[in-house]
Every structure is written in C-alpha cells, then in structure tokens.
N, C-alpha and C positions, 0 to 999 in steps of 0.2 A: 409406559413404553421405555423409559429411562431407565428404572429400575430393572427392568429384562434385559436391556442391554448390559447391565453392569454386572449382573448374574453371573455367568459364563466368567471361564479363567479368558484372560487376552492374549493372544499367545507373543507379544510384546509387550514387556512391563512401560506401561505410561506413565506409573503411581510420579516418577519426578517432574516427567515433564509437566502433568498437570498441577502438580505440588506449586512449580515454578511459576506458571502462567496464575495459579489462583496470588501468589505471591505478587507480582506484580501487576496485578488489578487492585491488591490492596494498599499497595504503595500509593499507586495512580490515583486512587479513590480517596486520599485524603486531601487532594487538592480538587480531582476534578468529580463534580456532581454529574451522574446519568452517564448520558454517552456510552451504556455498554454496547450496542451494537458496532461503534466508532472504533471503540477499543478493543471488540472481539477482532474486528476485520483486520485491526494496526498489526496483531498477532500474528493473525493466521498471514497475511502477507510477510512477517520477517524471517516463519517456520518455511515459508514458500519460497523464499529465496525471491521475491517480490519488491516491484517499487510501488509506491502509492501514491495515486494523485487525489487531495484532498479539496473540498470544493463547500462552502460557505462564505455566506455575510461577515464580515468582522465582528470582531466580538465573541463567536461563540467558541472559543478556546481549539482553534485547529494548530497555531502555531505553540502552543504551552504545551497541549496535548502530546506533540510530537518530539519537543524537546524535552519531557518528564520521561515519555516513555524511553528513549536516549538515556536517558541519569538512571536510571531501572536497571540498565544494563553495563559491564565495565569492559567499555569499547568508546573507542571515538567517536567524538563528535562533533560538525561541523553547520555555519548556519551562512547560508549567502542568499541576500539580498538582492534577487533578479530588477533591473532598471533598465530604461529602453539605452542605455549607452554603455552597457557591462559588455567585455570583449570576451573574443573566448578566451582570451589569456588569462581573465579578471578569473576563471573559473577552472583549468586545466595546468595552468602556472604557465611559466614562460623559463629562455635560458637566459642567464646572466656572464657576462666576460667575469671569470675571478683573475684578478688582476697580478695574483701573487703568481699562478701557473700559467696564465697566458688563454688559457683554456675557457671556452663558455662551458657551466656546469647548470642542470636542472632545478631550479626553487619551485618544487611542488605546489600548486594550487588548494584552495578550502576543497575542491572536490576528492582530493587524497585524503580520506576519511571511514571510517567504517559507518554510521548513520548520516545522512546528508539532508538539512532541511532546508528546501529550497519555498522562499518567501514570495508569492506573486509570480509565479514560474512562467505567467504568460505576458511578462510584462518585456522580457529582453526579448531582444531582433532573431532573426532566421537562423543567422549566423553564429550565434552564443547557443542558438537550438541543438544549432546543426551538432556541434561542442559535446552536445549530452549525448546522443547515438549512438555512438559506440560504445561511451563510459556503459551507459544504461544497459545495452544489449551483451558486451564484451568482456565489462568489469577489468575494460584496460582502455588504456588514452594513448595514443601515438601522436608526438609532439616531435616536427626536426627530426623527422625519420628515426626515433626512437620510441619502441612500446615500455611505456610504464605498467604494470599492472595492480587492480586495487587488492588492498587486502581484504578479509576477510573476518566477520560480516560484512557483506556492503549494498546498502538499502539508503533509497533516496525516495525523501517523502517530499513532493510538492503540491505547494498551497496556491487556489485562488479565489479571487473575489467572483460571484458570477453576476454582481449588478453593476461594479465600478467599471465599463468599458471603455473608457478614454486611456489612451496611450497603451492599450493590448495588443499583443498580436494572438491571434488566434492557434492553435499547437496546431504541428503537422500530423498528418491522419498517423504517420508510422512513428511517431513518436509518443504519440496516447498509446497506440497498441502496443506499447514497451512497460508500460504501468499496468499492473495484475490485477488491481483495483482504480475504479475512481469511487470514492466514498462521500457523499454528501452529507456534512454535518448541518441539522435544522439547530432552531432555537429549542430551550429546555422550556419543559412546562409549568403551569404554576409553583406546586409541589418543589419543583427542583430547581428555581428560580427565586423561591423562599429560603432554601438550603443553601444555594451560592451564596444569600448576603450573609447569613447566619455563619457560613465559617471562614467568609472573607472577616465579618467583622470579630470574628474568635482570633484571628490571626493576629490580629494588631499591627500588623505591617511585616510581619514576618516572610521572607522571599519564599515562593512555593518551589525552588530550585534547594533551597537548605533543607525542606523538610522529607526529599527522598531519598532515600539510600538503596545503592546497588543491591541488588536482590539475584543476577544473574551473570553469568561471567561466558566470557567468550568460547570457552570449551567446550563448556556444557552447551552453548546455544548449538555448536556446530553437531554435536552428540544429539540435541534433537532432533535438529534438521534430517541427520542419516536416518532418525526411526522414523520419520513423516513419511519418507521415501518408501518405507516397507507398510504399511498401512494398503491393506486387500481392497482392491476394486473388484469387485463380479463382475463377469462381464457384460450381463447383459445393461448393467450400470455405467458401464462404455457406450457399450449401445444407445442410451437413453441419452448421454453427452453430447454423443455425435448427431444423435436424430435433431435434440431440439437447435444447434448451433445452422445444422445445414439447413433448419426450418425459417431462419433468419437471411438466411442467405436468396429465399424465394417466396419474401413476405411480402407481397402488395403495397406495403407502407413503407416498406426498407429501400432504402436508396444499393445499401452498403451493410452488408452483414457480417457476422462473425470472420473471422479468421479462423484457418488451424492452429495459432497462437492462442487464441480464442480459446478452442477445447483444450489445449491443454494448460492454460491456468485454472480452465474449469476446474479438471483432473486433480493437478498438483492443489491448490485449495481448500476442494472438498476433502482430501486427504489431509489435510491439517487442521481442519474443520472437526474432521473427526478423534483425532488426537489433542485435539485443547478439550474434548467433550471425553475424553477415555477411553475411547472405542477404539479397537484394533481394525477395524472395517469401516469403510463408507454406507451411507445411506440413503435414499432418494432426499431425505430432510437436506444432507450436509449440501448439495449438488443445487438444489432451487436456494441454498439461504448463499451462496457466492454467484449465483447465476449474473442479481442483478447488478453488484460491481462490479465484474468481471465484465459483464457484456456493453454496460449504459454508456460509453464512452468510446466502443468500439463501432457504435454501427450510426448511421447517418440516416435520416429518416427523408423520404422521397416529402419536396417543396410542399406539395401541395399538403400533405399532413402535419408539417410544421406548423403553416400557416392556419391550421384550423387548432393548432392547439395541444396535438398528440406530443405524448413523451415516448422515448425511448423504453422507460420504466414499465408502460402501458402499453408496446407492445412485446414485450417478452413474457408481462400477461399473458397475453394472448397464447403466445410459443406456448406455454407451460403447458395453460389448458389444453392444449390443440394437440398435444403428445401424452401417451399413456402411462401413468408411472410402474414400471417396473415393481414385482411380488415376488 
C-alpha cells in the first residue's frame, strides 16, 4: 500500500519536509528509546499549529521528550512548573513602575515563548487556567488592557500525572478542547527497557540536552506548516469526519461528544499525518490513526459507563466500526 502511494509524482514536493521530520526523530532517538507513536503525534501537532496535552506515570520520559523535541528545533523555549499557588501573573508576566520614566512598563511572562512546556498542568487553580485561554486559543494575552501577541511557532505542550490526584484540579472541559491532542505515554517494553539502561549506561553521565543539535529552524517550520495546509481532503473523507464525530455526539455511552473543534483538528491532523508519511493526499488510515487523540479528551462518558469500567478509547471503537470507510 505504501509503496503505491509513493509511486505517483505529488503534486507538492514533501521530499524536505519529510527529510526534516526523519531528521529529527533521529536526533530524538538518541536519547529517547520507542515512543514512536508519542513522537509521531508531537509532530504532527507542531505541523497542526496544535497544543498537546501529554498524559503518563512519571518516569517515562514525557517531560525530556518535550524539551529535546524543543532543542531539535531553533526557536524558544520555555518550561513552567504549574503549583496549586502559581498566579496568573507567575505565567503571563505582570507590569513593573520603571522608576527612571515614571512609567509601568510590561516584563513578559515564561509564557512569551515559541514552545511552552507546561509541568503538572492540572496542578494550578481555576484562575492560572483561566490565564491560558486565550493564550491557547488566541496566541495573544491581554494584560492591563493591553494585547501582547505570541510569536511564532507557538505550541504549549502540557504534562500530567494521571494516578498522583492530591492537590489537582481537574482542567476545564473548554480548556482540554484547546489541546489537538491528548497523547498517553505507557511504559516501554522489555526490549526497550533493556535499551534505555544500555545507552543510559553508554552515556556516562553525559546530559541528553548536549547531545542534540538543531536540525530545524523557524522558517522552514513555518514553510511547512503553509504546505500541510494544501494537502487534498476528498470529500467524501469530510464526509467520513463528520459522520463519525456527530456519531459521538448521540452515543449511548457519551455524556458529551465531539465538538466542531473536534472535526477540525481531525481535518487539520490527518492532513499532517499525511505529509510526515509523503503523501500529498489524505487517507482513511491518516483520519482513524488522530481520531483517538484528537477525540479521548474531548468527550465525557455518561456515569453509569464509567463506573463499569468503559474508556473513551473503547468507545470511539465503537464509532469507527459503526461508520463505513470511505473507497
């Protein structure tokens, strides 16, 4: 099937973009073992113009993960440490009297940054939430009745614990639905479990922050971003988007389904999905392999299903099968 796809001239040259994206999985891949699924989705969310919310146990490399892929790229980088007593000011900055002009003047916040990695994101209050909403959705902050706006890239990847539930608060529903992804990182398996000591202990102490180098520069990212955009949807592959998202929306088990936010990170994804893979087109593959980040996070599962055990993951299952794929 791969190889028929590759056949055909594209009628947009990918050959850099994917040049780029293979380059910086091999950067990555010298520190981090497996996790290619972690690190396909990291991608395609930064081509998507995407935020990420990342979700594991500690330990298994979500916070390294996000700051290597950062050093991959030469663009800012910023890392804040969410606590139940962080203001929004601790995250969006605040104004200062400069004393020389008489004048309060703007000191910029860690959130004025081009990648943003936010540590434990469910651990500050309502009010530090509230803080990201606009950034997230706007890619500008209004501080003192002035709009700052971010530059460009700017993607905020946040982490958290999903057993440590003391001192959480839980994210608000329109604030998940601003993340293009929620990506669950599990544990690595034996194999690659063998492999982590094997080139921790090759390392000899040497920091996994020294041994990447820039591999992508801000230009270019924005230069592939434009070609994601032109990447062909069929339409009856709209159609198939729409069908299974509104099928969520009147699932027996769904409290709360999809959003029109929803389909279109579908859209936008699968379409960058298909350009980290060389394809100038989508395909029903690219559409089900973002479904279940895109959606797990967005919809809320009626009580009684929880309680017995259902995941979200199992029922978009369901969705899949229950819609026809598009020939």
């Amino acid at each position: 099937m791969e190889n028929n796809d590759m056949s055909f001239q594209n009628r947009i040259d990918l050959s850099s973009l994917k040049e780029a994206v293979e380059n910086i999985k091999k950067e990555l891949g010298k520190i981090i073992i497996g996790q290619e699924d972690f690190i396909d989705l990291l991608l395609v969310a930064l081509l998507s113009d995407g935020h990420v919310l990342i979700e594991g146990v500690p330990g298994v490399a979500k916070t390294i993960t996000a700051k290597l892929l950062a050093k991959t790229i030469k663009t800012g980088f910023s890392r804040i440490q969410f606590t139940p007593d962080l203001m929004p000011s601790d995250v969006l900055g605040t104004s200062v009297l400069n004393m020389k002009v008489s004048e309060f003047e703007f000191k910029k916040g860690p959130i004025f940054s081009n990648i943003i990695l936010i540590d434990e994101i469910n651990r500050a209050p309502a009010k530090t939430q509230a803080a990201l909403f606009e950034v997230m959705e706007e890619r500008q902050a209004t501080v003192d009745g002035h709009t700052y706006k971010m530059g460009k890239p700017f993607m905020v990847l946040g982490t958290q614990n999903p057993i440590d539930q003391e001192g959480t608060y839980a994210l608000p529903e329109a604030q998940l639905d601003r993340f293009i992804f929620k990506i669950n990182v599990g544990y690595p398996n034996l194999e690659e479990e063998v492999l982590i000591l094997k080139t921790h202990n090759e390392r000899k102490g040497t920091l996994p922050q020294t041994m990447i180098t820039p591999v992508l520069s801000e230009a270019d990212l924005l230069d592939y971003k434009a070609k994601v955009h032109e990447i062909k949807v069929e339409e009856k592959l709209l159609h198939y988007i729409a069908q299974i998202i509104t099928k969520t929306r009147n699932h027996p088990h769904i409290y709360l389904g999809g959003s029109p936010r929803a389909s279109l990170a579908v859209l936008a994804a699968s379409k960058a999905f298909a350009a980290i893979n060389g394809r100038d087109f989508v395909i029903p593959e690219d559409i089900k392999k973002v479904l279940y980040p895109v959606l797990r996070h967005r919809m809320i599962l009626t009580p009684e299903r929880e309680m017995e055990g259902m995941t979200t993951d199992k029922v978009i299952e369901m969705v899949l099968h229950s819609v026809e794929i598009p020939r």
